[in-house]
C-alpha positions as CSV (number, residue, x, y, z in Angstrom):
1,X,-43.2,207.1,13.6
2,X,-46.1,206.4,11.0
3,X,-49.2,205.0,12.1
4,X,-49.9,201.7,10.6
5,X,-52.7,199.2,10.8
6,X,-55.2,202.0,11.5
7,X,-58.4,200.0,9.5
8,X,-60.7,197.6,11.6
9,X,-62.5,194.5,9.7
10,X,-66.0,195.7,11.3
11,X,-65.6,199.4,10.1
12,X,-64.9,198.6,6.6
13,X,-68.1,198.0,4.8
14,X,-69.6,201.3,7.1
15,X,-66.8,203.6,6.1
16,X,-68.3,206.6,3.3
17,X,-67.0,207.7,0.2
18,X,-63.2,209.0,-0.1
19,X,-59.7,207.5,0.7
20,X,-59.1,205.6,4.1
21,X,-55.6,204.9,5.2
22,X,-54.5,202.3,6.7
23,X,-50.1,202.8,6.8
24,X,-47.4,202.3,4.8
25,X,-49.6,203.3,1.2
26,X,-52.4,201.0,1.5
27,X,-55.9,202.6,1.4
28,X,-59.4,201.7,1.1
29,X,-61.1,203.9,-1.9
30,X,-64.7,203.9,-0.9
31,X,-67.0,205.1,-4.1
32,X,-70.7,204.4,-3.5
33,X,-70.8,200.3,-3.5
34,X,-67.9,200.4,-4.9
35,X,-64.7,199.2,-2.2
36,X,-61.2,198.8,-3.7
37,X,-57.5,198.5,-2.7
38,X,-55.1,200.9,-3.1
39,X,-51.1,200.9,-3.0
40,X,-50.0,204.3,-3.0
41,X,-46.5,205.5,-3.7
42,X,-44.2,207.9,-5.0
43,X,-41.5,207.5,-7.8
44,X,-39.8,209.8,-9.8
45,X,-41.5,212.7,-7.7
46,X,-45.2,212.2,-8.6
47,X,-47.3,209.8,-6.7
48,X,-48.4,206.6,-8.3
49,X,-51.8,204.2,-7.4
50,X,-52.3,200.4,-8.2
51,X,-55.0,198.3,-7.7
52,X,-54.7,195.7,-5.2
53,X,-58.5,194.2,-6.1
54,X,-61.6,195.0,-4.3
55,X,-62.6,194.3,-0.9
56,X,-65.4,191.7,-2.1
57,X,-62.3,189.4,-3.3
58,X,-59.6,190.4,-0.6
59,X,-59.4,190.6,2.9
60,X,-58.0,193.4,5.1
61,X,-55.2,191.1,6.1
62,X,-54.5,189.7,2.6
63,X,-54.0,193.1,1.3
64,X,-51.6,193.9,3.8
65,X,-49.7,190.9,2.9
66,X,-50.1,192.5,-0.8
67,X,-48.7,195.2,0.0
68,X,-45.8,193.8,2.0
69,X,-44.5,192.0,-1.4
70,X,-44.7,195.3,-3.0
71,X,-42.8,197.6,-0.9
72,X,-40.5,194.7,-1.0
73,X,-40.4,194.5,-4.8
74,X,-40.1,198.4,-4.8
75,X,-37.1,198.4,-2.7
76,X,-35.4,196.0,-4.6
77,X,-36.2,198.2,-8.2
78,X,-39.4,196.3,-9.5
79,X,-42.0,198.7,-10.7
80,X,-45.1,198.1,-8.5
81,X,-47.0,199.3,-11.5
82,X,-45.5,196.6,-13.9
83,X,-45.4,193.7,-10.9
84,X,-48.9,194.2,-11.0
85,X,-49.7,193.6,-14.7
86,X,-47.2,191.1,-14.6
87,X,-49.4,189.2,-11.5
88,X,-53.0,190.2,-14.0
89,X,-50.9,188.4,-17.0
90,X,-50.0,185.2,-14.7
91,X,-54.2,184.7,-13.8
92,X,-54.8,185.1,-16.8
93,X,-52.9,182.2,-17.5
94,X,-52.9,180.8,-14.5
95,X,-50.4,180.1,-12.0
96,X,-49.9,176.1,-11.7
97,X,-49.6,174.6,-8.2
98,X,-46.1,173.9,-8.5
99,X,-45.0,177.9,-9.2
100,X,-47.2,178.6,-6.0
101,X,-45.6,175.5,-3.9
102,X,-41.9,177.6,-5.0
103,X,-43.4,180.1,-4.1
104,X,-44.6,179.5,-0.8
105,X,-41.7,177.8,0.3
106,X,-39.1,180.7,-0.5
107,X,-41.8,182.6,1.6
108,X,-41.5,180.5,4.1
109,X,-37.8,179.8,4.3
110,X,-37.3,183.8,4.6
111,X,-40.4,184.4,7.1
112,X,-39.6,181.3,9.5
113,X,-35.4,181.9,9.3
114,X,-34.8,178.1,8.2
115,X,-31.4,177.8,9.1
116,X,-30.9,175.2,6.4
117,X,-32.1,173.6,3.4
118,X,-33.1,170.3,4.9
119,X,-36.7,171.8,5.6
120,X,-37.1,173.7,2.4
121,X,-36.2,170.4,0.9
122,X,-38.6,168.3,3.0
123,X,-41.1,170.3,1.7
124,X,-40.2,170.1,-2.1
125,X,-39.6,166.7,-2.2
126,X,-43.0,165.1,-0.3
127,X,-44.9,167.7,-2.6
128,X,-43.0,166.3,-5.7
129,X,-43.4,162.7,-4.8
130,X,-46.8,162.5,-3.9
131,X,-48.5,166.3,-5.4
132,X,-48.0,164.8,-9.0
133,X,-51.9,165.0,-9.7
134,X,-51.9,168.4,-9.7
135,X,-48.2,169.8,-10.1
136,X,-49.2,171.4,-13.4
137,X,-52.6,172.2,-13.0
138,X,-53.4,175.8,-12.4
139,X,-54.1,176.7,-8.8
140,X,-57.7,177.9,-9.1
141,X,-58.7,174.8,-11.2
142,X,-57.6,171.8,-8.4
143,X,-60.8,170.9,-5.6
144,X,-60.7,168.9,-3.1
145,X,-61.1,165.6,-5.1
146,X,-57.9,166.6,-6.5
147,X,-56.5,166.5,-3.2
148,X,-57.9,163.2,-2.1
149,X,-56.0,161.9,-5.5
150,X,-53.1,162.9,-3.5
151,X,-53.9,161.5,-0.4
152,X,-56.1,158.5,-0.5
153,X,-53.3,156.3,-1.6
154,X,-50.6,156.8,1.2
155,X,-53.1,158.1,4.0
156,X,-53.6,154.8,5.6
157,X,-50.3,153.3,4.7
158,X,-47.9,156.4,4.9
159,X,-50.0,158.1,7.7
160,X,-47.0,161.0,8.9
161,X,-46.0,161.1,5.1
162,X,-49.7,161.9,4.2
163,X,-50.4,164.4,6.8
164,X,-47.5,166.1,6.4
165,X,-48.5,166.1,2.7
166,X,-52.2,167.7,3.9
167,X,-50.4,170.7,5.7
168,X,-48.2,171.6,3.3
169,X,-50.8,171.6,0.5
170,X,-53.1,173.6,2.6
171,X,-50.5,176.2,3.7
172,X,-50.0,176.4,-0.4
173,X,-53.0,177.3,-0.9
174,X,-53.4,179.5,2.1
175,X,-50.3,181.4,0.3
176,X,-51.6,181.9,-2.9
177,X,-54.7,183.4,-1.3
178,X,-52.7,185.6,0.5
179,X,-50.9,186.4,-3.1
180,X,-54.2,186.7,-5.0
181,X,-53.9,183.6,-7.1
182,X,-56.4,182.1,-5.5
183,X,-60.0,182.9,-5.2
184,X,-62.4,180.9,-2.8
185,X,-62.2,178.8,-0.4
186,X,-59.0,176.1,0.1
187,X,-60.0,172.8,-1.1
188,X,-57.2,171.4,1.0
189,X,-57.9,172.3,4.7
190,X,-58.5,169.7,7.4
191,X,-61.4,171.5,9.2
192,X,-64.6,171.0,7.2
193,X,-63.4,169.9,4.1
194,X,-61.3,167.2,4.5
195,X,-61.9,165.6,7.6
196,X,-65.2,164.7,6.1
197,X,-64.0,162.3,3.8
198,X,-60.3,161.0,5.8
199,X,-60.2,160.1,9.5
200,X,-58.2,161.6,11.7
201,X,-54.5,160.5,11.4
202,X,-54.6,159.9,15.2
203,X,-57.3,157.1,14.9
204,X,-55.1,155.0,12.3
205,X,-51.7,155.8,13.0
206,X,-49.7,153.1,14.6
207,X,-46.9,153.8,16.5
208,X,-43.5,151.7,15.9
209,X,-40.8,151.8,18.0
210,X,-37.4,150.9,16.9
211,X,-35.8,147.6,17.8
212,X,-33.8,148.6,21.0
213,X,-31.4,146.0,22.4
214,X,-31.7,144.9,26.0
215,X,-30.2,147.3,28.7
216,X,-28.5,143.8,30.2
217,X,-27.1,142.9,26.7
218,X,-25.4,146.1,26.0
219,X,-22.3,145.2,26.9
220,X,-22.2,142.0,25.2
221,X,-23.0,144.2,22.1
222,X,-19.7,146.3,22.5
223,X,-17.6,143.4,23.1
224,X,-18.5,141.8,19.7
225,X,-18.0,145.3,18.0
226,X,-14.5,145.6,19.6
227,X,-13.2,142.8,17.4
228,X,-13.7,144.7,14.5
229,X,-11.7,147.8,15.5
230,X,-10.7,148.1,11.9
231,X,-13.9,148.9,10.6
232,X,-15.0,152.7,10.6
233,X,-18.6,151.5,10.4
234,X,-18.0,149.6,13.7
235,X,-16.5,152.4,15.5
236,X,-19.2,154.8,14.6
237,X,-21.8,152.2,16.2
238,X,-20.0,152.4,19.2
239,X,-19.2,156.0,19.3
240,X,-23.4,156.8,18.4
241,X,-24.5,154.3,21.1
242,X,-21.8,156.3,23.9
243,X,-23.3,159.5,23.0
244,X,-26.8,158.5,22.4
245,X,-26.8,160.6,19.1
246,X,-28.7,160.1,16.0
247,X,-27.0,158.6,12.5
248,X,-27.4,162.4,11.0
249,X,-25.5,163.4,13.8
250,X,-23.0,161.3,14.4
251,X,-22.0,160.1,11.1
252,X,-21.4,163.8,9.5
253,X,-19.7,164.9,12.5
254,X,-16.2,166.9,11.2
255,X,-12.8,167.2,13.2
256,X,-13.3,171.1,14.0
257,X,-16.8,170.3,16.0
258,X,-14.8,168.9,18.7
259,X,-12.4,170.1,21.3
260,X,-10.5,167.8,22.7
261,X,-9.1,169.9,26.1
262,X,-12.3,170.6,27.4
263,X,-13.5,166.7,26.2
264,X,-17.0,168.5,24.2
265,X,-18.3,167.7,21.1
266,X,-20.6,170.5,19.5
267,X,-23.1,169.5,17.0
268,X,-24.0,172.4,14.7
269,X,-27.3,173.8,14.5
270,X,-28.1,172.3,10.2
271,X,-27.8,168.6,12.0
272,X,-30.0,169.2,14.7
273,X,-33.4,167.7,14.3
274,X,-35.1,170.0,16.1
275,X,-33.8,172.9,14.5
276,X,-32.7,175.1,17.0
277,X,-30.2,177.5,16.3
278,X,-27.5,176.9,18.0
279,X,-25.0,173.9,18.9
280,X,-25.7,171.4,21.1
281,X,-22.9,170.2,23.2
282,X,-22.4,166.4,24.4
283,X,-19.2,165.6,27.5
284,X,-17.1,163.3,25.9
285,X,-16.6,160.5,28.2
286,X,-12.6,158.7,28.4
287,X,-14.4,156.0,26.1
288,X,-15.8,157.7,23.5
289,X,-12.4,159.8,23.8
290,X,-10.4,156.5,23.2
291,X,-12.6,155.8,20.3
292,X,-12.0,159.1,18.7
293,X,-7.8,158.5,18.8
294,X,-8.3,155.3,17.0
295,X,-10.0,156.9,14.1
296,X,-7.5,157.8,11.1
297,X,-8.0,161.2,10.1
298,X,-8.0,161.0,6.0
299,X,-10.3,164.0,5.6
300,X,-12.3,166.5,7.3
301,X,-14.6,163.9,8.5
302,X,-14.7,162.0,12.1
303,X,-16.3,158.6,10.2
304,X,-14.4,158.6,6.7
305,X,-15.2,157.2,3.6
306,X,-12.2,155.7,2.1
307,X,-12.8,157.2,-1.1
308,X,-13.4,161.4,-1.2
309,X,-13.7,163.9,0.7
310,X,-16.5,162.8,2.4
311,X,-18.1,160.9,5.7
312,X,-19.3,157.3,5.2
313,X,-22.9,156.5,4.2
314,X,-25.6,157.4,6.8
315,X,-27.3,154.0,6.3
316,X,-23.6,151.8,7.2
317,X,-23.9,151.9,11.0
318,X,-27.3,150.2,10.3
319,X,-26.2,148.0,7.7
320,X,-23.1,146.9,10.0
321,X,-25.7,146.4,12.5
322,X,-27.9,143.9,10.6
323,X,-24.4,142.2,9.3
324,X,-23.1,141.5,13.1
325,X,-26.6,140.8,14.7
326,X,-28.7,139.6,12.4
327,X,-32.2,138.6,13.2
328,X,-32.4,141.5,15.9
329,X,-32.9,144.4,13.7
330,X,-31.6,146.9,15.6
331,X,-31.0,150.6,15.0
332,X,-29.2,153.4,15.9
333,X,-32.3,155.1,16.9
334,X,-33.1,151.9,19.6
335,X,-29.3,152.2,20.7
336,X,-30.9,155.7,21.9
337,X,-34.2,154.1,23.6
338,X,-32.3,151.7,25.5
339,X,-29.6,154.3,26.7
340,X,-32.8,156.2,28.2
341,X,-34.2,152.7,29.7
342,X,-30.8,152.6,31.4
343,X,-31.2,155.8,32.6
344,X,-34.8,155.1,34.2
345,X,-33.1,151.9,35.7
346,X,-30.2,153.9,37.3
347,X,-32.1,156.8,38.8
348,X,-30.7,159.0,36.5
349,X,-32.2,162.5,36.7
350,X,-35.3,162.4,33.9
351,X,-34.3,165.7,32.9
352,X,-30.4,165.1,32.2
353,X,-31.7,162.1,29.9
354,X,-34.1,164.2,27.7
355,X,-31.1,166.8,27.4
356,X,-29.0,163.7,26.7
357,X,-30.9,163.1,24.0
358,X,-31.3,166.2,22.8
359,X,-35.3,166.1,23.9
360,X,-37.1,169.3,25.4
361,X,-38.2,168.7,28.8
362,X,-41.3,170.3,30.7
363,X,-43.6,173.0,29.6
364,X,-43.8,176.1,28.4
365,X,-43.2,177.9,31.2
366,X,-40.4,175.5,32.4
367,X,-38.8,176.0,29.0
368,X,-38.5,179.4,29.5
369,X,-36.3,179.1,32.9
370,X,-34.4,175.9,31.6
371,X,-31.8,177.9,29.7
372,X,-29.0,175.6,30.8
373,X,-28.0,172.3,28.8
374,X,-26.6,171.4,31.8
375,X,-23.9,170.2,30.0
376,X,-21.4,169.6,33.4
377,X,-24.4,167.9,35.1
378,X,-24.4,165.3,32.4
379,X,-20.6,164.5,32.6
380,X,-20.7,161.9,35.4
381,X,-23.9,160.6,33.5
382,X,-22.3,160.1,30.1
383,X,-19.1,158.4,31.7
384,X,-21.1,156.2,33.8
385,X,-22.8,155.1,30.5
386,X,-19.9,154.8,29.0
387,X,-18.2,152.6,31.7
388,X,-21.3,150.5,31.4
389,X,-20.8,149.8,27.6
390,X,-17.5,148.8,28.0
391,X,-18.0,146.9,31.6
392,X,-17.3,143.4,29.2
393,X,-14.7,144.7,27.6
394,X,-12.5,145.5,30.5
395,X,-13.6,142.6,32.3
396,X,-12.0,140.5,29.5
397,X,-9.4,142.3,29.6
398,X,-8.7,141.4,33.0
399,X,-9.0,138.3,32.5
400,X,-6.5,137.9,29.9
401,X,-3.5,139.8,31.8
402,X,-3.9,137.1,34.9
């Protein structure tokens, strides 16, 4: 097996004159003062050389990330020879932020194995909305007054949005570095640059929970959703609120992520927020079983819309909400903070109500032993939520058959 990554940072400017390899066709051509990349590589049975740019301008690790987009473009038939004029013809120009943003993002969505689109498409869109200062300016041009354009308006009042914004500008930036489009330093890092004109996100950030209903009015709640048994929206309230799931979850949820024998519902990995990559499986109490039965089944969808071949809106649970309770502003998201205060008030184990909730629980090193969802653990915990929900319900029930 070839030896690669033979070249140290602190032995390249000592290094004399000749060729130094480092693996894989990158060398270091060493001529007097003069210290230059190389890609080396054969084609057509004679041996070819481009110039990756001199060691003054690029860094040992950015010309191994050079070299890893041309072996790539190689493999896939791009001349490396006619890659390379075409990169000298885009400085020329200049490559504009946005190209580099596509750019960086492909990079990333192949590099980090996004398992969907919904984080490619985070990035795109904050960029779009709030980048438009310098979308179309070239990447070498923008400083970091450009940047504050960005930022300044939406950093105290959209604090997440904005620093979400900051990191995926910098990591731009850091790409098109890495990619050669970029020369200097990165006018938008935090460290040193930034953080001398913003404060820390942490000093101004204010952290709002959700509205979440009382634990002791919960099953008041469900016995003013039952007389509306007709209603879709209604139904998915009370089925979100039995599992403790999130709108994104619950209202995209399809007939073939359930099986009904073993009483599990497996939510695939694109609707998980946390992006793991694989399903996350919730026990299906007798309630939330009862629920699913009523439901008609007019397309692939658990919560259909009554027109197409598609699920209801994600914002109708909400809106249903707001209709039946108003004043209280509640959410689907404080359904999920008071099933975890009911938990705490119940004794329920903390770690089979973070893996209720789909929530990671300990450290690193616990992690790494807590391979289990414990999905059978959380059966008795799910049904004795469930009974809870309904506790009005059946009481009424009662009542009216004596």
């Amino acid at each position: 097996m070839a030896i690669i990554n033979k070249l140290k940072n602190a032995e390249l400017k000592k290094l004399p004159d000749g060729l130094h390899a480092d693996g894989n066709g990158l060398y270091l051509r060493v001529r007097g003062n003069s210290r230059s990349w190389i890609f080396r590589y054969r084609a057509g049975g004679k041996l070819h050389d481009v110039g990756l740019g001199s060691l003054n301008d690029i860094s040992l690790a950015q010309a191994r990330f050079r070299l890893k987009e041309y072996r790539e473009a190689a493999a896939k038939g791009i001349s490396p020879i006619i890659k390379r004029k075409s990169e000298l013809r885009s400085r020329a120009s200049g490559m504009s932020f946005k190209e580099a943003a596509q750019a960086c993002i492909a990079r990333l969505q192949e590099v980090r194995m996004w398992k969907s689109d919904r984080q490619a498409a985070r990035w795109s869109n904050t960029i779009e909305q709030y980048a438009k200062p310098i979308l179309d300016k070239t990447i070498q041009s923008i400083t970091s007054d450009d940047i504050l354009e960005c930022l300044n308006p939406i950093w105290r009042t959209k604090t997440e949005t904005a620093s979400n914004l900051q990191r995926y500008l910098a990591r731009v930036f850091d790409y098109a570095k890495m990619a050669g489009e970029l020369q200097g330093d990165n006018p938008a890092r935090w460290k040193g640059c930034l953080d001398h004109f913003l404060p820390a996100p942490s000093k101004i950030q204010n952290v709002v929970h959700h509205p979440a209903i009382e634990v002791s009015k919960v099953p008041e709640m469900f016995w003013e959703l039952s007389g509306h048994k007709l209603s879709i929206a209604t139904q998915a309230i009370m089925f979100g609120t039995l599992t403790a799931t999130r709108a994104q979850e619950f209202v995209d949820a399809k007939w073939e992520e359930f099986d009904l024998e073993t009483k599990t519902w497996s939510i695939p990995p694109e609707r998980r927020k946390d992006m793991k990559p694989y399903p996350h499986r919730i026990p299906l109490s007798e309630e939330s079983l009862q629920i699913l039965s009523r439901l008609p089944k007019l397309n692939e969808y658990v919560f259909p819309s009554p027109s197409g071949n598609k699920p209801i809106h994600r914002e109708s649970p909400i809106k249903y909400l707001k209709k039946l309770f108003p004043g209280q502003n509640y959410t689907m998201h404080g359904m999920r903070s008071t099933f975890r205060d009911w938990c705490a008030e119940n004794g329920i184990d903390p770690i089979l109500a973070e893996k209720s909730l789909m929530h990671a629980t300990g450290n690193e090193v616990e992690l790494a032993y807590q391979r289990s969802d414990l999905l059978e653990r959380r059966r008795p915990v799910m049904e004795e939520w469930s009974k809870y929900c309904f506790s009005l319900i059946v009481k009424k029930q009662k009542q009216s058959e004596n």
